[in-house]
C-alpha positions as CSV (number, residue, x, y, z in Angstrom):
1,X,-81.1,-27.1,-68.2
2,X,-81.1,-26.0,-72.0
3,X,-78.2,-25.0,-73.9
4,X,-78.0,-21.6,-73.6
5,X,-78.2,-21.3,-69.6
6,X,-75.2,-23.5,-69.5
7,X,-73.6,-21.6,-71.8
8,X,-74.0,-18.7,-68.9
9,X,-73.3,-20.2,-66.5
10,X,-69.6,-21.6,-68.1
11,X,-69.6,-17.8,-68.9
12,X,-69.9,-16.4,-66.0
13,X,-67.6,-19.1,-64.3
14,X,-64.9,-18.2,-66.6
15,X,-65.5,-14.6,-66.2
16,X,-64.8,-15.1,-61.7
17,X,-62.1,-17.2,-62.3
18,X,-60.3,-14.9,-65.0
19,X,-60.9,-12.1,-62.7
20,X,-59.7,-13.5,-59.3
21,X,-56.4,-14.3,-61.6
22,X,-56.3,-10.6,-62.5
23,X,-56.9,-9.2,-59.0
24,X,-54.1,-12.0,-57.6
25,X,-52.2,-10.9,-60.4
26,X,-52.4,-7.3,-59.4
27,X,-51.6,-7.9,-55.5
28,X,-48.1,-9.7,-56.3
29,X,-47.2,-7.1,-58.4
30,X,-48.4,-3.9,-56.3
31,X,-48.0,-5.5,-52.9
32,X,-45.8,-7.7,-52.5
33,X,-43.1,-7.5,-55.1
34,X,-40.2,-6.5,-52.3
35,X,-41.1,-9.4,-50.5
36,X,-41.4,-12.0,-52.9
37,X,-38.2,-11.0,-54.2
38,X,-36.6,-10.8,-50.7
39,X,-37.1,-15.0,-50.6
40,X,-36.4,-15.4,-54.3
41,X,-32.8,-13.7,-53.3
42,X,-32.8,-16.1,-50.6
43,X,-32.8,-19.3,-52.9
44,X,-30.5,-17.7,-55.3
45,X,-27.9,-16.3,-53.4
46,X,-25.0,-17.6,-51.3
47,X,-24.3,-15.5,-48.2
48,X,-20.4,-15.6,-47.0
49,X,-19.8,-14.3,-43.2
50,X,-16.7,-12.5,-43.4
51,X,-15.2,-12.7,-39.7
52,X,-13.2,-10.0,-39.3
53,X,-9.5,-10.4,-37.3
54,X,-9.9,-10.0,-33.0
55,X,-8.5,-7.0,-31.9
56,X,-4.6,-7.5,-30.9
57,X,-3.0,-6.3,-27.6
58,X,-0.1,-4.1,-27.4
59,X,1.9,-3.2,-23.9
60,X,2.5,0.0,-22.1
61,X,5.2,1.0,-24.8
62,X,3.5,0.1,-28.1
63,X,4.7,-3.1,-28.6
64,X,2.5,-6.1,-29.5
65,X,1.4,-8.7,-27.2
66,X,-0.7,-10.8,-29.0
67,X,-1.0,-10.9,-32.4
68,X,-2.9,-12.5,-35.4
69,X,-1.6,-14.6,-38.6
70,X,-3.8,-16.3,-41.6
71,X,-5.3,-19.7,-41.3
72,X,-7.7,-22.2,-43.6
73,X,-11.1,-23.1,-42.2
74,X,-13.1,-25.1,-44.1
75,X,-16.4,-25.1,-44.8
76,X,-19.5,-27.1,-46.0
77,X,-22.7,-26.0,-47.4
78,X,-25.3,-28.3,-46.0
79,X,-28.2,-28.6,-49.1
80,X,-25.0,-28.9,-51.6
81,X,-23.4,-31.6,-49.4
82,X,-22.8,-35.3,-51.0
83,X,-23.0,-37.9,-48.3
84,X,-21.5,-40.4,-50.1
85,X,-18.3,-38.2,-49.9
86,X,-18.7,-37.6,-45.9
87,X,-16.2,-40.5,-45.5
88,X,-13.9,-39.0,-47.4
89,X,-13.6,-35.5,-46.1
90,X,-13.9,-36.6,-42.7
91,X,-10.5,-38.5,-43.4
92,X,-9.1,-35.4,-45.0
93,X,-10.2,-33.2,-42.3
94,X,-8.6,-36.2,-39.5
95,X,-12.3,-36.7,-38.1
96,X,-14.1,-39.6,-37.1
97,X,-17.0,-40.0,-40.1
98,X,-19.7,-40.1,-37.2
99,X,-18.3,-37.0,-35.7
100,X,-18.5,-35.1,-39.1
101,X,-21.6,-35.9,-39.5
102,X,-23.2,-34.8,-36.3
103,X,-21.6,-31.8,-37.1
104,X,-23.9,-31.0,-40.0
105,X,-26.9,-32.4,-38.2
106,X,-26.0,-29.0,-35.7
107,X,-25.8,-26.5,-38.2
108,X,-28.9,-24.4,-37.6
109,X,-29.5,-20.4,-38.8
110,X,-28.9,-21.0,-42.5
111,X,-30.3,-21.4,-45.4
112,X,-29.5,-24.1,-48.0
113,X,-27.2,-22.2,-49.8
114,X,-24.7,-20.6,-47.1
115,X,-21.4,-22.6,-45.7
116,X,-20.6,-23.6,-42.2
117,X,-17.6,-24.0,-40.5
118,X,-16.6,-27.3,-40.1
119,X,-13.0,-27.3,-38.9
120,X,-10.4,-24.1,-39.0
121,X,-6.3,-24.0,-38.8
122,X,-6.1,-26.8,-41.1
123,X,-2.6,-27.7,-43.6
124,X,-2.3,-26.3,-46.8
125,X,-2.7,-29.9,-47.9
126,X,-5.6,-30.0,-47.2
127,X,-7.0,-26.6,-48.9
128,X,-5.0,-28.2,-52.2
129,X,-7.0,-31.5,-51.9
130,X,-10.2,-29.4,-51.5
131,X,-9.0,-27.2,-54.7
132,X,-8.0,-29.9,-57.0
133,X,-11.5,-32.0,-56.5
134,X,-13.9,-29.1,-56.0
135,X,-15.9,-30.0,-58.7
136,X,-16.3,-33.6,-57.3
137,X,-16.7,-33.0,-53.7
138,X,-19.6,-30.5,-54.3
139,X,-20.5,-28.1,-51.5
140,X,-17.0,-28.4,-49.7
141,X,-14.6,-25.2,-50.0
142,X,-11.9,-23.1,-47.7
143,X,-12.1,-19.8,-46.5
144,X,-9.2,-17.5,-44.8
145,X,-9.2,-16.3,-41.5
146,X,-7.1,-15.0,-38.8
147,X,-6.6,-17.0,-35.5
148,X,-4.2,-15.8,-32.7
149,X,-0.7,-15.6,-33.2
150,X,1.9,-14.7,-30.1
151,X,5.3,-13.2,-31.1
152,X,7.1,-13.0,-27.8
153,X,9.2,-15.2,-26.1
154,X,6.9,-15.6,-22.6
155,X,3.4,-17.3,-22.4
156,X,1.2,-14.5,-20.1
157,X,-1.0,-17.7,-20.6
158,X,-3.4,-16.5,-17.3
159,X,-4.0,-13.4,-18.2
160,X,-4.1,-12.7,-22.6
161,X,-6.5,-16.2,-22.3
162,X,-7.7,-17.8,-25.0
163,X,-10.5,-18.0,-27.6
164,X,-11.9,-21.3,-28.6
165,X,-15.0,-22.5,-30.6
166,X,-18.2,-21.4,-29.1
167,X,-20.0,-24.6,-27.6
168,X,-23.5,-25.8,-28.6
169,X,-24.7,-24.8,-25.2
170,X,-23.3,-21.2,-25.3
171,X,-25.0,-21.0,-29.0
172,X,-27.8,-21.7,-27.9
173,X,-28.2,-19.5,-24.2
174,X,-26.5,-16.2,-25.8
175,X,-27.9,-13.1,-26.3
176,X,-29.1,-12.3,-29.8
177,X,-27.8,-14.6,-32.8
178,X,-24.6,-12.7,-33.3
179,X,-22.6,-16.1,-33.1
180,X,-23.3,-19.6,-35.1
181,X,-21.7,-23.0,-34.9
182,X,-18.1,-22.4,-35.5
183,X,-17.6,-19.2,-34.3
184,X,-14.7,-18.3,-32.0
185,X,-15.6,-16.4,-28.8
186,X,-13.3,-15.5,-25.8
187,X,-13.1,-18.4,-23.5
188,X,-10.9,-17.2,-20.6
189,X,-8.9,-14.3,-19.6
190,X,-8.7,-11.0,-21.2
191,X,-10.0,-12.4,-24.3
192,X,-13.4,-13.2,-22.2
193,X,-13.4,-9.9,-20.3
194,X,-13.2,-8.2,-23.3
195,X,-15.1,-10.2,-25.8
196,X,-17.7,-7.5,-26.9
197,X,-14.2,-5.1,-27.8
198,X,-12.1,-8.1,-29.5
199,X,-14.7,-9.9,-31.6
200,X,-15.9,-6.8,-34.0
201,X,-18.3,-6.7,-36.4
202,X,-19.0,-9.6,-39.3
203,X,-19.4,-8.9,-42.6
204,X,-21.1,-10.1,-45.6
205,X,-20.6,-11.2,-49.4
206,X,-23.6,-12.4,-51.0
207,X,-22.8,-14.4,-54.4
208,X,-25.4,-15.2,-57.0
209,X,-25.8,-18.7,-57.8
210,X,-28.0,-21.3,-59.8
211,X,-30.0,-23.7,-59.2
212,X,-27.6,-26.0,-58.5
213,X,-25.4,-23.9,-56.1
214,X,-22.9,-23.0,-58.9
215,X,-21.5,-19.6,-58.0
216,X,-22.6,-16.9,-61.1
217,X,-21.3,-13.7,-59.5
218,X,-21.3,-11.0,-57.0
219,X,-24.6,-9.9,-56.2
220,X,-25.8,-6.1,-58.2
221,X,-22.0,-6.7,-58.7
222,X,-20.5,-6.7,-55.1
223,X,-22.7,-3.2,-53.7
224,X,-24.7,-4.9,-51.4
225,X,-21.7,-6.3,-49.3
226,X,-21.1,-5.4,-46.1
227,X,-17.5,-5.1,-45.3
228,X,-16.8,-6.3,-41.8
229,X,-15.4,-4.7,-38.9
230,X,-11.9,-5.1,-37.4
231,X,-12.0,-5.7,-33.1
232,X,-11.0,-3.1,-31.0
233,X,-6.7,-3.2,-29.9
234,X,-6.3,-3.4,-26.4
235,X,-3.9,-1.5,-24.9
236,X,-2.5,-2.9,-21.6
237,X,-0.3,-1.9,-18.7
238,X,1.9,-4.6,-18.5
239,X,5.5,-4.1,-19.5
240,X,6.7,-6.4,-22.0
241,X,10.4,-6.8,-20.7
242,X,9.5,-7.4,-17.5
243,X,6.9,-9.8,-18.2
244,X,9.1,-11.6,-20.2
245,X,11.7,-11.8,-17.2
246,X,9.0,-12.6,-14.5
247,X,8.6,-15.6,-16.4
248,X,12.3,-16.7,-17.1
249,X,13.2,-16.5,-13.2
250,X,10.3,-18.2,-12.3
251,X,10.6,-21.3,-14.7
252,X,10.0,-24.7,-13.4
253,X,8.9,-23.3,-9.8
254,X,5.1,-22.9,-9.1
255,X,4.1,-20.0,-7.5
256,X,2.7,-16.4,-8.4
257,X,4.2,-13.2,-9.6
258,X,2.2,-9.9,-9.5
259,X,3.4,-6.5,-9.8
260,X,1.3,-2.7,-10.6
261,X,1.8,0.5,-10.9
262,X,0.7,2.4,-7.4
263,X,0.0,5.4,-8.5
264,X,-3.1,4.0,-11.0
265,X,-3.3,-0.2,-10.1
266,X,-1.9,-0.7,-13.8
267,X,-1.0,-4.2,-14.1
268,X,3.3,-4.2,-14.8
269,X,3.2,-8.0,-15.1
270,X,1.3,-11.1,-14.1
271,X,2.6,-14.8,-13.9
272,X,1.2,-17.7,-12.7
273,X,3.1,-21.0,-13.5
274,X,3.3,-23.9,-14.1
275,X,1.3,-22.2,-17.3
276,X,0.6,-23.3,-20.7
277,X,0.8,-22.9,-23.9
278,X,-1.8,-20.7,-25.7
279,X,-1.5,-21.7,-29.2
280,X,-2.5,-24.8,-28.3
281,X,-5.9,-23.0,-28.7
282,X,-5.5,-20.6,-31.3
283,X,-6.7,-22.8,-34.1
284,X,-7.8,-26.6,-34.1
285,X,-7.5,-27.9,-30.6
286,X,-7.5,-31.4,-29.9
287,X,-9.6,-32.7,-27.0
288,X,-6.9,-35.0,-25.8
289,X,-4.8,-31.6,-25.2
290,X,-7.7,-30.0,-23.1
291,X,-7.9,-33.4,-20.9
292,X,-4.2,-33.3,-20.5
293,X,-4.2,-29.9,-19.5
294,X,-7.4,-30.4,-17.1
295,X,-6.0,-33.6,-15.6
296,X,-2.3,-32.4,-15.0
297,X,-1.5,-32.7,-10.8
298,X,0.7,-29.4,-11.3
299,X,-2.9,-27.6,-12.4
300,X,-1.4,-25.4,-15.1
301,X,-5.1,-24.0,-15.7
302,X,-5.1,-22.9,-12.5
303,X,-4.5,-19.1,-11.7
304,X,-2.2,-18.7,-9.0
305,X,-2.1,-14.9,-9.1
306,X,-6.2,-14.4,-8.3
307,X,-7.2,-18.1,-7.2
308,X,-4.7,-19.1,-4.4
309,X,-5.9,-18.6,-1.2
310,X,-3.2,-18.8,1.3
311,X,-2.3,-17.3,4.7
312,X,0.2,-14.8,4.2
313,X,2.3,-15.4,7.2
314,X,4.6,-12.2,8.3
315,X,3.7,-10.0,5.2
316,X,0.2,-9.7,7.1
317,X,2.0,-7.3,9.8
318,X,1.2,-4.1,8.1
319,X,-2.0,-5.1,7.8
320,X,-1.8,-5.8,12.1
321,X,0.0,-2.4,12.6
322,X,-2.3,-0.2,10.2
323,X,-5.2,-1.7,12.1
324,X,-3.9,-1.3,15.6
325,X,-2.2,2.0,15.3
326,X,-6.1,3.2,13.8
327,X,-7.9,1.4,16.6
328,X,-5.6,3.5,19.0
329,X,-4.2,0.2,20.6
330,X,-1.1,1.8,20.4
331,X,0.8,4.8,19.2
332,X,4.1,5.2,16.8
333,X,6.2,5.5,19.5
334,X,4.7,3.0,22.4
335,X,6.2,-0.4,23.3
336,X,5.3,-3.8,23.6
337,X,7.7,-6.2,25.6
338,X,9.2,-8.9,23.4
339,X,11.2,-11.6,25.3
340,X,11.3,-14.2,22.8
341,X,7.9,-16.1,23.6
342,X,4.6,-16.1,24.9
343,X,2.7,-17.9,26.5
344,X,-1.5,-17.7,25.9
345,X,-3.8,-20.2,28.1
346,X,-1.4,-23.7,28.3
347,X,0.3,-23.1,25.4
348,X,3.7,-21.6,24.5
349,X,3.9,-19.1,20.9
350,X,8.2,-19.0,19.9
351,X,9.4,-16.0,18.0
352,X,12.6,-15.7,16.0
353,X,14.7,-13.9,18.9
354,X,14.4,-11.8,21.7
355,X,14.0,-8.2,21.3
356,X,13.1,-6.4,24.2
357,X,10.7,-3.6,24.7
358,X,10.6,-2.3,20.5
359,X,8.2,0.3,18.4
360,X,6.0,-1.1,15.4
361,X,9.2,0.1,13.1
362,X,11.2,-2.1,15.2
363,X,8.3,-4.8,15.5
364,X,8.3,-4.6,11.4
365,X,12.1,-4.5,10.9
366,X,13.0,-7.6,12.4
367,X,9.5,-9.4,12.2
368,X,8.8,-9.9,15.5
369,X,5.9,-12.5,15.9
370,X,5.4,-11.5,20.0
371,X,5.1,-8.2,19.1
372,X,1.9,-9.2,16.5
373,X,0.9,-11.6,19.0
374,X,-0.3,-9.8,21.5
375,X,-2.0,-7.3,19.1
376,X,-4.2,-10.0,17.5
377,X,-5.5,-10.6,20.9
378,X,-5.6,-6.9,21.7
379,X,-6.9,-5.9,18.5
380,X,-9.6,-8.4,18.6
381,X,-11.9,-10.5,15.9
382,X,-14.2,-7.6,15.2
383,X,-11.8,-4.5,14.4
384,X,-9.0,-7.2,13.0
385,X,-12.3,-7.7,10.0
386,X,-12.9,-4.3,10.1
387,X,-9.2,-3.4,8.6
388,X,-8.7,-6.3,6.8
389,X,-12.0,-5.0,4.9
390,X,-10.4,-1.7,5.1
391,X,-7.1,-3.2,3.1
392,X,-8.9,-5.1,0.2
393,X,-8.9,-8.6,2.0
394,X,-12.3,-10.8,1.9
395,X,-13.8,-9.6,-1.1
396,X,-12.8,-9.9,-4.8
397,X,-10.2,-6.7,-6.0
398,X,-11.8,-6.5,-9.8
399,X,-9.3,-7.6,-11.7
400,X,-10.6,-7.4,-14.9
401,X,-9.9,-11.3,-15.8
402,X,-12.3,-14.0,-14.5
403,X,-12.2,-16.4,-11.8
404,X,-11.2,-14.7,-9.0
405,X,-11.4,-15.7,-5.0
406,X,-12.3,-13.0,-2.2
407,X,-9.9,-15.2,0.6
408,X,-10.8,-16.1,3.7
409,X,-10.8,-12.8,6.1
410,X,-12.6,-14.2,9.1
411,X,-14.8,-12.8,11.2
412,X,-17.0,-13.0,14.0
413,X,-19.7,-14.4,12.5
414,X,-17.6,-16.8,10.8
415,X,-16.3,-18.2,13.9
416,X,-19.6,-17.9,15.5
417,X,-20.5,-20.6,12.9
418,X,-17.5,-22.9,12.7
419,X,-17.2,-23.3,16.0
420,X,-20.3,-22.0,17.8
421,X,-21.0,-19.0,19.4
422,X,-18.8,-17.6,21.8
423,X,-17.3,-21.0,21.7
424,X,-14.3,-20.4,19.5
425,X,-10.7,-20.4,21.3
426,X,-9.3,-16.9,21.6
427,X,-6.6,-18.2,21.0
428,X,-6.9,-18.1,17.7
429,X,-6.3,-14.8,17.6
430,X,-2.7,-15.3,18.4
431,X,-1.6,-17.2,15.5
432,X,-4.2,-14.8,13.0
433,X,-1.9,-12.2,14.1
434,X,0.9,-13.1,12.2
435,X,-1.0,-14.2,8.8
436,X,-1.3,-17.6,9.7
437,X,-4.6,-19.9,10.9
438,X,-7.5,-19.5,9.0
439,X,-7.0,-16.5,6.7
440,X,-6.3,-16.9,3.3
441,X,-5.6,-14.3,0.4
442,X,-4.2,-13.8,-3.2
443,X,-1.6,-12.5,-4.5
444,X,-3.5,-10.2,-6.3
445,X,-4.8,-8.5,-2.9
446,X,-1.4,-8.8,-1.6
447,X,0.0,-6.4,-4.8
448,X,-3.3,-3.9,-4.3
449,X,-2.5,-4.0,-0.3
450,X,1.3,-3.5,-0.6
451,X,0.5,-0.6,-3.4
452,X,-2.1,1.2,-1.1
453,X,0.5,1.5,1.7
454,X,3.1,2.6,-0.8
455,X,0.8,5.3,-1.9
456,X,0.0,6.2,2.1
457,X,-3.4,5.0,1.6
458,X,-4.5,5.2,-1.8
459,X,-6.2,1.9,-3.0
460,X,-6.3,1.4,-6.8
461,X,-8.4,-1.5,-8.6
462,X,-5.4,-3.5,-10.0
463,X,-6.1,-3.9,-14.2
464,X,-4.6,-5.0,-17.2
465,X,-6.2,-2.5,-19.8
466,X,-5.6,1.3,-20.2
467,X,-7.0,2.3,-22.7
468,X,-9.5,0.8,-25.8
469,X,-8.2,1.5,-29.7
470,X,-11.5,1.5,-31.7
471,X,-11.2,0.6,-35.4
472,X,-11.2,4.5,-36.7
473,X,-8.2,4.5,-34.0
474,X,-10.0,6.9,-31.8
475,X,-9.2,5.6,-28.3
476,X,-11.1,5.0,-25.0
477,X,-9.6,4.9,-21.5
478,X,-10.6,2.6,-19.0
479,X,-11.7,3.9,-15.7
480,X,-11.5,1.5,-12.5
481,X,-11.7,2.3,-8.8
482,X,-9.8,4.4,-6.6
483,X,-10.6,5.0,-3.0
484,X,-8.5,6.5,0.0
485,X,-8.4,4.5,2.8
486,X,-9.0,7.1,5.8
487,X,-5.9,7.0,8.2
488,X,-3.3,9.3,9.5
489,X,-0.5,9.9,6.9
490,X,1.8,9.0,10.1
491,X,0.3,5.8,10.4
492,X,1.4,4.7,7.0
493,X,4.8,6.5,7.1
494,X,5.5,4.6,10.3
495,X,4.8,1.3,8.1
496,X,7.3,2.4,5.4
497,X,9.9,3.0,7.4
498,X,9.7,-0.7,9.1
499,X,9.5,-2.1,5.3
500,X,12.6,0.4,4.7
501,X,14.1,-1.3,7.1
502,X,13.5,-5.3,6.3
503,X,16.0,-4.4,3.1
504,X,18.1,-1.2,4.2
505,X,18.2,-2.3,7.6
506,X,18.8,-5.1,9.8
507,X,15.4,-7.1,8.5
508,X,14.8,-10.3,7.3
509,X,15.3,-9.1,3.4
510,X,18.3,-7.3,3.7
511,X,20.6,-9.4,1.3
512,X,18.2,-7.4,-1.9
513,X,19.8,-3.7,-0.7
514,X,20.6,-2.3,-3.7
515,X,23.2,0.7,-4.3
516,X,21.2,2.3,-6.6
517,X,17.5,2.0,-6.0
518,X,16.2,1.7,-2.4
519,X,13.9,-0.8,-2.5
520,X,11.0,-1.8,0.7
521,X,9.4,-4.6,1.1
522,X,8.3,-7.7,3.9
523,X,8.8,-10.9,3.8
524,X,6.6,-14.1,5.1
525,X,6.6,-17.8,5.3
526,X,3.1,-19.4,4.8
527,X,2.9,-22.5,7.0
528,X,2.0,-25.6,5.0
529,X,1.5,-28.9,6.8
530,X,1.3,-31.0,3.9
531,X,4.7,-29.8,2.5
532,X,7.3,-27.6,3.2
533,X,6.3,-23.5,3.7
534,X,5.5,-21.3,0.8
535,X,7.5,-18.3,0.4
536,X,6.2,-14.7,0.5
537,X,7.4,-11.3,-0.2
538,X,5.8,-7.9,-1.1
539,X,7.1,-4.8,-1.6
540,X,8.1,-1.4,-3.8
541,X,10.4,1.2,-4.8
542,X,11.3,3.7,-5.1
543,X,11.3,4.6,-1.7
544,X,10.2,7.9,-2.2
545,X,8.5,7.6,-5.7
546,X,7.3,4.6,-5.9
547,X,6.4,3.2,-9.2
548,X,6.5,-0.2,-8.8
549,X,4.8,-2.4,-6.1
550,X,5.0,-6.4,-6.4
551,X,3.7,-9.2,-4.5
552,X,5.7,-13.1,-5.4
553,X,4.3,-16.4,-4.3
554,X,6.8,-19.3,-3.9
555,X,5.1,-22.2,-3.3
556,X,6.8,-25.2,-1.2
557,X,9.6,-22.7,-1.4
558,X,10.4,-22.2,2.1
559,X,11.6,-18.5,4.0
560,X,10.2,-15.6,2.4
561,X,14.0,-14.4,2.2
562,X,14.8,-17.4,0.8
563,X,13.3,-17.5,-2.5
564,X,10.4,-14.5,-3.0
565,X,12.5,-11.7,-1.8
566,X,15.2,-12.5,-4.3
567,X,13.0,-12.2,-7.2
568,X,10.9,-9.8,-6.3
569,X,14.1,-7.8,-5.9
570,X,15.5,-8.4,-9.4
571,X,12.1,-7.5,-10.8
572,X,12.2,-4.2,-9.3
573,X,15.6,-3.1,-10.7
574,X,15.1,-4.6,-13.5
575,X,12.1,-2.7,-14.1
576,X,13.4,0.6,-12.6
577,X,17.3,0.3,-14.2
578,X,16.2,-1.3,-17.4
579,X,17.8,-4.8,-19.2
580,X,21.2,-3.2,-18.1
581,X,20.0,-4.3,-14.4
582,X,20.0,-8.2,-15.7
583,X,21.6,-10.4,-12.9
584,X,22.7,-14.2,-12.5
585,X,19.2,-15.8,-13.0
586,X,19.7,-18.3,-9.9
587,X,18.0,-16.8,-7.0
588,X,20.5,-16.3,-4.1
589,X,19.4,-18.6,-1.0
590,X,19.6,-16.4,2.7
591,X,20.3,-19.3,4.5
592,X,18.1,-19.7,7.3
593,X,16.9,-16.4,7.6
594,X,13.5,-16.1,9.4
595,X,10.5,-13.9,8.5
């Protein structure tokens, strides 16, 4: 090839390559400018998640529940991250160096410039340490948040719940990417319910830095932030007084304590002890502490209000006389002979005394177990389901907390399939008739139960929150279930008037008359053969207006008029007379008195 065709050729060559530059040249600049500059803003600036404070939750009168105060977290951005100081901050932060470490390995959803959270709620020390060497211990720094803070002196441990760091399984099966590794999400109680309300919306701060990481300044000086969004207050039933009281008379027992509002299933207060307490879990938590609380034979986890499940002895006997009086076994005014025993196949049922020929009033007043005896045969398996249905037994009530039991309401075909069909014993019937044998239910069926008769029939979904304040402080009221439970507003009248009776009467619960309200109520011993009975009551008052109906657990506690009828009697003038209504705190024994 001569000179001058290779000069064309390197002409030509140069030519193409000059104008593929041009035309790439051209595309970047008309085409894809926004996006180039998108990932150049991702490797030049430094993206803080502003979490903004959970809602807090206020009682029925305004005052605050649960609160929030200031804490450190501190925080570690991965790409900036010496290793040869990981032994260092892991002592400063009290971790094991291995643990520290798998902890970065986790962090995921970031890029190289944005922190993580390593450990939150820790000592001001520990911020100054991090201050005075931050130009040595490169990529480590604090931020301020707010973690849960409870002002009062009670616990309400079962039902507020707490919020914890979200685990690396939760991160990884939720929906969307709203949380990352060392965010804090409702783990039980009303702070899971109502997680989506609490949590609000995050924020953002983007900061312009180097090549190195060194912070320069806000980005186009702070006007692409995004300020985050407070959580949504909750505002609950519960009364804050009388929570607080619940919990003083029932200190160092175990046992439940439930009480609503009839008229709308407003939750007045709720305690379950032995409890715990929740600030154990408002910032750092210690694993040991968890293990402790997991591990501990008195089960302080465990929610006694919505998770026991025992019989419920002689407080079951409105349930018996609603369900016969509908089934037209008997009437308001018909008889049933009570001698003092009764016999069924080759065995012998005792009762408390002798009574003679009485009335369901009667039958209710002085808790006579012949009279309920012979109905639970009577009445038989299939209509005693039916009404226990019909009275919010065997299934789950709603409470809007989680981890709750439906009971144990059996039925035919449960029998059918414990024992075989048509093979059970009737006699079973004879002992479900008075709440014991295999029937179990909560205390927080027992308070929507006791409430529905109060209310002659109206059944309310028992809750804790009323209303929603959103963070313009418009506000959003909760709607749960109400249902009428079709009977004759006889039937239920005839029931109130035994319960009237129980306290104003001659009944088992008469040492709680009071002068000035006139309270109702039932009590019931729960048979327990590894221990000694627990102790039941249920009730409300006013009589005639009744705005508060309560349901107290004793367990291993003995008569129901022993121990549950006591309290639940102070809690009811209490909450109807006010703190002037304070008694002697120890709970007057009845001595001996049956249910």
């Amino acid at each position: 090839m001569d000179i001058e065709k290779r000069k064309y050729v390197i002409y030509v060559f140069c030519t193409v390559i000059f104008f593929v530059f041009v035309i790439r040249l051209a595309y970047l600049q008309l085409f894809t400018s926004e996006e180039l500059s998108r990932e150049s803003d991702k490797n030049s600036v430094k993206t803080i998640t502003l979490t903004p404070p959970r809602g807090l939750m206020y009682d029925r009168n305004g005052k605050v529940l649960v609160d929030n105060k200031p804490s450190y977290t501190v925080t570690i951005t991965p790409s900036q991250f010496d290793k040869n100081n990981l032994n260092e901050i892991a002592g400063v932060l009290e971790l094991k160096p291995e643990e520290l470490s798998e902890n970065l390995k986790n962090i995921k959803g970031t890029n190289r410039f944005n922190p993580a959270k390593i450990k939150r709620d820790v000592e001001f020390k520990v911020v100054s340490y991090i201050a005075e060497n931050k130009d040595r211990l490169s990529g480590v720094d604090y931020q301020i948040e707010a973690i849960r803070y409870y002002p009062n002196n009670f616990r309400g441990s079962h039902s507020f719940g707490y919020a914890s760091e979200i685990s690396q399984k939760n991160l990884e099966k939720q929906i969307g990417n709203y949380y990352t590794q060392g965010d804090v999400v409702g783990s039980s109680g009303l702070e899971a319910t109502y997680e989506n309300d609490l949590r609000g919306v995050k924020g953002y701060k983007f900061i312009t830095v180097d090549v190195k990481g060194r912070e320069i300044g806000g980005l186009n000086e702070g006007k692409n932030d995004i300020p985050p969004v407070n959580g949504s207050d909750l505002i609950l039933g519960m009364d804050k007084e009388l929570q607080e009281y619940a919990e003083k008379l029932m200190e160092n027992k175990r046992g439940a304590v439930i009480a609503v509002d009839p008229k709308n299933g407003e939750i007045l207060c709720f305690v379950s002890k032995p409890d715990y307490d929740l600030s154990l879990f408002a910032g750092k938590t210690d694993p040991k502490v968890f293990y402790n609380l997991l591990n501990d034979e008195e089960k302080p986890l465990f929610n006694r209000v919505t998770q026991t499940k025992y019989p419920p002895g002689s407080t079951w006997k409105m349930m018996m006389s609603l369900a016969a009086l509908d089934a037209g076994v008997i009437t308001t005014t018909s008889t049933i002979a009570c001698p003092g025993s009764f016999t069924y196949g080759n065995r012998t049922f005792e009762d408390h005394g002798a009574y003679g020929a009485i009335n369901v009033v009667r039958a209710l007043e002085v808790s006579a177990n012949v009279f309920y005896y012979k109905l639970g045969l009577q009445i038989g398996i299939d209509n005693y389901h039916k009404y226990g249905k019909l009275l919010g037994f065997g299934t789950k009530t709603g409470i809007d907390i989680p981890n709750e039991t439906s009971g144990l309401l059996p039925s035919r075909e449960y029998l059918d399939k414990r024992y075989g069909v048509n093979k059970w014993p009737q006699g079973l019937l004879v002992s479900l008739g008075i709440g014991q044998g295999e029937l179990g239910v909560s205390p927080v069926q027992m308070a929507a139960y006791t409430a529905a008769i109060a209310m002659n029939g109206l059944y309310c979904q028992p809750h804790f929150v009323s209303k929603i304040r959103r963070n313009d402080n418009t506000e959003e009221s909760k709607s749960f279930e109400q249902r009428r439970i079709d009977m004759p507003l006889k039937y239920f009248e005839a029931v109130k008037k035994g319960m009237f009776l129980v306290v104003n009467g001659t009944g088992t619960a008469k040492g709680i008359v009071n002068k000035d309200f006139i309270l109702s109520g039932k009590t019931g011993t729960a048979q327990n053969s590894s221990g000694k009975n627990h102790s039941w009551f249920v009730g409300f008052a006013p009589f005639d207006d009744p705005q508060i109906a309560i349901c107290v657990l004793g367990e291993n506690e003995g008569w129901g008029a022993s121990f549950a009828a006591p309290l639940a009697g102070k809690l009811m003038v209490r909450y109807l007379g006010g703190e002037q209504y304070e008694l002697d705190n120890e709970i007057k024994m009845v001595n001996g008195q049956p249910d």
